[in-house]
C-alpha positions in Angstrom: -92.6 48.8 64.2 -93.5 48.9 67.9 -92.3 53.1 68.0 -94.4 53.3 64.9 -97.6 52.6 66.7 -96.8 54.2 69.7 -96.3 57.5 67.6 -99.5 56.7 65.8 -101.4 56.1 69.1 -99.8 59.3 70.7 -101.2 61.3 67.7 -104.6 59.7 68.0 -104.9 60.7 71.5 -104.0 64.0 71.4 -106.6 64.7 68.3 -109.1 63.3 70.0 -108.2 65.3 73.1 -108.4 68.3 71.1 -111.6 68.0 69.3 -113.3 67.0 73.1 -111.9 70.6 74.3 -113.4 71.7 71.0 -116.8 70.4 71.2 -117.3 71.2 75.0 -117.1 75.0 74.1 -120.4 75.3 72.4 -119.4 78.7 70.8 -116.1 77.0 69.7 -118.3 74.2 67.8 -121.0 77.5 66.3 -118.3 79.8 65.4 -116.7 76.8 63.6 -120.0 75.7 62.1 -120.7 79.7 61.1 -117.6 79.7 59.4 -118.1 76.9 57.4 -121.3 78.0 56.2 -119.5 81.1 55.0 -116.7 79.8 53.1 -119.5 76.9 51.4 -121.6 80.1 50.3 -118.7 82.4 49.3 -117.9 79.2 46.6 -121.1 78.8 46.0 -121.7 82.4 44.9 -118.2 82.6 43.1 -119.6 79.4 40.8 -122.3 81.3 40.0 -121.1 84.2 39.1 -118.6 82.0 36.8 -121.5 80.0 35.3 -123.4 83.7 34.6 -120.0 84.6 32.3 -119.2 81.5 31.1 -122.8 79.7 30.1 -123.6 76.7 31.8 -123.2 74.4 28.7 -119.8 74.9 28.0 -118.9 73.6 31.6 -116.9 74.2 34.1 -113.3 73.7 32.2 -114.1 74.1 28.9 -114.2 78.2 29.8 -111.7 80.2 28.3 -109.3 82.3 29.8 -111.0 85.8 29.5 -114.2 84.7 30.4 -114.7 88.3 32.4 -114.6 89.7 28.8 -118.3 88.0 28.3 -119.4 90.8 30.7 -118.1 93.5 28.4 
């Protein structure tokens, strides 16, 4: 039980040391936030363009299959 917590503790430490080298690199932390952004509005588009061949009554797992057919 005692290891268990040391183990836990060790792995605490060492995140927390990592996301301090992280965050005092202020391109680290812009480049990270910059790349979030992206990958939120790549999604974002991709619903979209899902929504556009689907409908957006019929939901978002009520589609079928061939729903690139719609476009045709």
């Amino acid at each position: 039980m005692i290891l268990r917590i040391e183990g836990r503790r060790k792995k605490f430490e060492f995140l927390t040391r990592l996301t301090t080298r992280v965050i005092k690199r202020k391109y680290d932390v812009v480049s990270y936030l910059f790349l979030l952004g992206g990958t939120s509005a790549f999604i974002s588009i991709l619903y979209f363009e899902y929504l556009i061949a689907c409908g957006p009554a019929k939901g978002i797992f009520s589609c079928p299959r061939n729903y690139s057919k719609v476009y045709y």
